[in-house]
C-alpha positions as CSV (number, residue, x, y, z in Angstrom):
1,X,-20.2,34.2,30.8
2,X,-18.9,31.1,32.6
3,X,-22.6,29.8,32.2
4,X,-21.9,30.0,28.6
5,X,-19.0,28.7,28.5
6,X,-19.7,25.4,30.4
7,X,-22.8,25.2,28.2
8,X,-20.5,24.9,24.7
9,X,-18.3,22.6,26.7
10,X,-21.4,20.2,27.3
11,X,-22.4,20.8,24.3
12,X,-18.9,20.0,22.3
13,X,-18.5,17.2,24.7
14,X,-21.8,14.9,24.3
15,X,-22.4,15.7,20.8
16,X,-19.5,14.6,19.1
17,X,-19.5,11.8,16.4
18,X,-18.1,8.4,16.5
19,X,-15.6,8.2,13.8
20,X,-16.4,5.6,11.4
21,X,-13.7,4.0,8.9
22,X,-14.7,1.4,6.6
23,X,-12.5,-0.9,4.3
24,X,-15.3,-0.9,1.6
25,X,-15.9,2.9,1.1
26,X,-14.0,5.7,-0.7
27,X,-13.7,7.7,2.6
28,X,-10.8,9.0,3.9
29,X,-9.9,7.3,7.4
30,X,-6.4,8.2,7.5
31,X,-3.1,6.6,6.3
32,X,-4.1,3.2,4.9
33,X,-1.2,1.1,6.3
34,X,-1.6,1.6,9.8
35,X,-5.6,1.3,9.8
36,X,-6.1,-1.6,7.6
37,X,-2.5,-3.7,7.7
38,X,-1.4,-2.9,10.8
39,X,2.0,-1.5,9.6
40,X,2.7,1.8,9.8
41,X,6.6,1.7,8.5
42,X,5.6,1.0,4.8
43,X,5.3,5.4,4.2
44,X,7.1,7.0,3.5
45,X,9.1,4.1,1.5
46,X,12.8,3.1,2.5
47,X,14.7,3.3,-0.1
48,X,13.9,5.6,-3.4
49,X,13.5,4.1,-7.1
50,X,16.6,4.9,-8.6
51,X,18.7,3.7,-5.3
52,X,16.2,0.4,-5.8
53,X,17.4,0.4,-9.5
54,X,20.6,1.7,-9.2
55,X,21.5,-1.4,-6.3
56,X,19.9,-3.9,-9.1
57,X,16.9,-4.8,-6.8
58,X,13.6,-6.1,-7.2
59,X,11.3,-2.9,-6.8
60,X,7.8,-3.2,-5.9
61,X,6.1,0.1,-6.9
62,X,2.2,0.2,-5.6
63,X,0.2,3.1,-6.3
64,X,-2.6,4.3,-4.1
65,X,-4.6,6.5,-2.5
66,X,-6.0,6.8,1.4
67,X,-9.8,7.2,0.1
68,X,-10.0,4.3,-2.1
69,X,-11.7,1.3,-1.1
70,X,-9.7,-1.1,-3.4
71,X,-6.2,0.6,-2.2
72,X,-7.9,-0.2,1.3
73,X,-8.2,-3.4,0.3
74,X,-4.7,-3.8,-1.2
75,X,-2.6,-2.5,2.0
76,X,-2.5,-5.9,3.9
77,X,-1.4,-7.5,0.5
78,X,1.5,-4.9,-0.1
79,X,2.2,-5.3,3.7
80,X,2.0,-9.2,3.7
81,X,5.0,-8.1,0.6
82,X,6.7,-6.5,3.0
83,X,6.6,-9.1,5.2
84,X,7.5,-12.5,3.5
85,X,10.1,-10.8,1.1
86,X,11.6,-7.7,3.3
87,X,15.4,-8.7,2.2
88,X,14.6,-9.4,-1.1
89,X,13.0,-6.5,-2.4
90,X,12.5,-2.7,-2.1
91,X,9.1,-1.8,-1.7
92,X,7.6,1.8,-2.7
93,X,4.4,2.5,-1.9
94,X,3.1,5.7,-3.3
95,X,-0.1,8.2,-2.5
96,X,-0.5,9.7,-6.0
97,X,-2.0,13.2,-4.9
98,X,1.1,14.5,-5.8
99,X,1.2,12.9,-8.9
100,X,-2.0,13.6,-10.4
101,X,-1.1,17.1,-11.8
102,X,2.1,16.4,-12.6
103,X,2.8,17.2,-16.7
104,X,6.1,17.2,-16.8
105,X,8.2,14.5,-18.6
106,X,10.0,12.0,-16.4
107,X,12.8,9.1,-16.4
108,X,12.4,5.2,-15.8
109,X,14.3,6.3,-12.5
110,X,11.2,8.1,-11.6
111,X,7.6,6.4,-10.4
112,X,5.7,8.7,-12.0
113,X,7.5,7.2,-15.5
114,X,5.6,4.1,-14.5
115,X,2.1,5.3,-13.1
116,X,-0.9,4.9,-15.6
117,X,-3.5,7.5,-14.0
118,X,-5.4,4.5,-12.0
119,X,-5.3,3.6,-8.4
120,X,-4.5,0.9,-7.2
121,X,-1.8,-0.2,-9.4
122,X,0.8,-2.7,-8.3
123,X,4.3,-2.8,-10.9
124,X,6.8,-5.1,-10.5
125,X,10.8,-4.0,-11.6
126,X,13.2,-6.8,-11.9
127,X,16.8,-5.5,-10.6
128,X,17.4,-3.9,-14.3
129,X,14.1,-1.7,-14.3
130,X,12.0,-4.5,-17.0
131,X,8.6,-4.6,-15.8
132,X,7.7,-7.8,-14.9
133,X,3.9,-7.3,-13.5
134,X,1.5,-4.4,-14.1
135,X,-2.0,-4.8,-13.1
136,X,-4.5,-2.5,-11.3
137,X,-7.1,-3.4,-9.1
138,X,-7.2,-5.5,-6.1
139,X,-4.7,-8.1,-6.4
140,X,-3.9,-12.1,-5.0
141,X,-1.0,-12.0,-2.6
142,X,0.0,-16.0,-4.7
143,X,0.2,-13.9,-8.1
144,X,2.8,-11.3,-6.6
145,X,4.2,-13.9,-4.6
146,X,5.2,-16.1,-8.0
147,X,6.5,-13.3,-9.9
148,X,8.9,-12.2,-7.2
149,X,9.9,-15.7,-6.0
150,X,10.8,-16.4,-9.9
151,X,12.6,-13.0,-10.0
152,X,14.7,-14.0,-6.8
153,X,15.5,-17.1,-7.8
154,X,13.3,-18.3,-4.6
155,X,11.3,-21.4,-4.9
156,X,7.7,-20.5,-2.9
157,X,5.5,-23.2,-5.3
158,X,5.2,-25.1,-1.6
159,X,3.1,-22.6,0.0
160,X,1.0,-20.3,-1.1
161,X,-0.6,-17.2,1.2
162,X,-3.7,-15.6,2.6
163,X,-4.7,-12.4,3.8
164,X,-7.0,-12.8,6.6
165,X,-9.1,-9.7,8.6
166,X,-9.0,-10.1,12.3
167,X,-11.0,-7.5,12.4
168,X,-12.1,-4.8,10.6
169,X,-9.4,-2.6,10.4
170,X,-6.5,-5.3,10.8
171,X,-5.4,-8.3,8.9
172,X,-2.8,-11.1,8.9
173,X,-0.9,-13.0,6.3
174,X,-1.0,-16.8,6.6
175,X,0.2,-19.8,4.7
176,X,-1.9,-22.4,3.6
177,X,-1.1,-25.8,4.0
């Protein structure tokens, strides 16, 4: 018996996989944020939509999923957001597995009210719940970057930002000069 046992033990032990996550394929590697922008704290979101509306601020709603190769490649934007405009506007990033079946009618409080059935989709709220900027698809950090800076009143025409792998699960925001 111990024979056995040792042998399913050597056997478990050297013929494991290596696990392999990849930016550029619909797989499922885990929560996106941590893996591919190196920031964990953007799930579950901070604040809800109807506190962000109800406080009159910016929202930044981004709708994705973990397997998605284009929401893979959108998490170092939506955390460079994070990042560069942290005071300035509440972010809510949302997996939409729970959304997908969901029939029921809802209000402009809600993020559902605002999801169009495709990942990834990036909206932009001004602080009375207008849309300002609705686009899917992956998305330039300097297109975001305008619409929120005209929104805050914040003047970023002098700079304008990149989002650069280090590696290939990790990026970094940086300004070009």
């Amino acid at each position: 018996m111990k024979l056995f046992q040792l042998i399913l033990i050597l056997l478990i032990f050297f013929s494991s996989y290596p696990a392999n996550a990849s930016r550029n394929t619909n797989s499922y590697d885990g929560n996106i944020f941590p893996i591919y922008a190196g920031n964990g704290a953007i799930v579950p979101p901070q604040t809800s939509l109807a506190e962000s509306l109800k406080n009159g601020r910016i929202s930044v709603l981004f709708f994705y999923l973990d397997d998605s190769s284009d929401s893979k490649a959108m998490a170092p934007v939506i955390s460079g957001l994070d990042l560069i405009w942290r005071n300035n506007i509440d972010l809510i990033a949302l997996t939409t597995d729970e959304l997908q079946n969901d029939t029921s009618e809802s209000e402009s409080n809600q993020p559902n009210y605002y999801w169009n059935g495709l990942i990834p989709q990036t909206i932009i709220l001004d602080g009375e719940g207008k849309i300002k900027f609705d686009k899917n698809g992956v998305i330039n950090i300097d297109d975001l970057n305008k619409i929120i800076g005209e929104l805050s009143g914040i003047d970023i025409n002098d700079s304008s930002f990149s989002v650069e792998s280090f590696n290939e699960y990790n990026s970094i925001i940086s300004e070009k000069k």
